[in-house]
N, C-alpha and C positions, 0 to 999 in steps of 0.2 A: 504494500500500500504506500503511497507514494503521500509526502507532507501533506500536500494540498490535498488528499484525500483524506487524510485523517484530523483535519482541521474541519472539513465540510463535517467527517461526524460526527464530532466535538459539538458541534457547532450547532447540529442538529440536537442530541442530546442535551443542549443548556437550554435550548428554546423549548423542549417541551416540559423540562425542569420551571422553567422561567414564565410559564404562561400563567400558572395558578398565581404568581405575583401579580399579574395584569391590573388590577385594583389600586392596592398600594402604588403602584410606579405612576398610574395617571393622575391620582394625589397629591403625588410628591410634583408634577408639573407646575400643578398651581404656583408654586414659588418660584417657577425656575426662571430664567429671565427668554427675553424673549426672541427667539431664533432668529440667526441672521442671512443676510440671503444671499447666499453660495454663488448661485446663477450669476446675480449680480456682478460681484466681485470678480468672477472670472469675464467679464463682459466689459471692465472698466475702458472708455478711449486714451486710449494712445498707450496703455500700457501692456508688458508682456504680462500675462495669468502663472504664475506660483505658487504651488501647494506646495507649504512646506511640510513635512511631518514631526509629529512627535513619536518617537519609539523607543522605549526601551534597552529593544533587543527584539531578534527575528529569529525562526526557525535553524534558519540556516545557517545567520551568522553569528547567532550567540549573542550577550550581553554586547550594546551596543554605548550605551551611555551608564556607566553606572552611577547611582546618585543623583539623577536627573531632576530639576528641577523643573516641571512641566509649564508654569508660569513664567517661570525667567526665560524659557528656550523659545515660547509664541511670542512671547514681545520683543525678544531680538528679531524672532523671524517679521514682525511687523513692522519694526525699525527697518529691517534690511528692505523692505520693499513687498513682504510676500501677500498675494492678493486674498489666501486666505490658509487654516491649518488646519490639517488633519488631526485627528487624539487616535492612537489606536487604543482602545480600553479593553481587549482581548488578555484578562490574565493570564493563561495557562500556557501559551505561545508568546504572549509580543508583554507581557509581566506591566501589562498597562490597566487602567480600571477607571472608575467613573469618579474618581478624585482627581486623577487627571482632566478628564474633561472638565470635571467643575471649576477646575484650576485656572483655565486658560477660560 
């Protein structure tokens, strides 16, 4: 079974772990702030489109930042110009999670 294959089952296994939470997570919205628009961002004139990411560490390449400071790494990336960032929040694979995202 090849990475990408054992991430899709993974993947699949958290989601139906993850459903009976459906309640609670759409609760927890109400606070959240309010989405920003991707499209957008990658649409701006005159400029080139940059997704930067935040990661971790990746299957393949192992520990990529250790210590990562998920906040300080999107506002360089925003300083640098980038039109918008990724969070990977995948624990088990890329040891990211939804404090990240909250983060940035």
């Amino acid at each position: 079974m090849s990475v990408l294959d054992r991430i899709v089952a993974t993947k699949r296994e958290e989601i139906a772990r993850l459903r009976s939470w459906k309640g609670a997570l759409e609760a927890g919205l109400e606070d959240a702030a309010a989405p920003r628009d991707f499209a957008a961002a990658l649409r701006r004139e005159g400029d080139v489109a940059v997704i930067a990411e935040v990661k971790r560490r990746s299957p393949g390449a192992g520990e990529i930042r250790p210590g990562l400071d998920a906040a300080g790494l999107a506002a360089a990336y925003r300083e640098g110009g980038a039109s918008a960032v990724s969070v990977l929040t995948d624990r088990e694979y890329f040891d990211g999670g939804l404090d990240d995202l909250r983060a940035v």
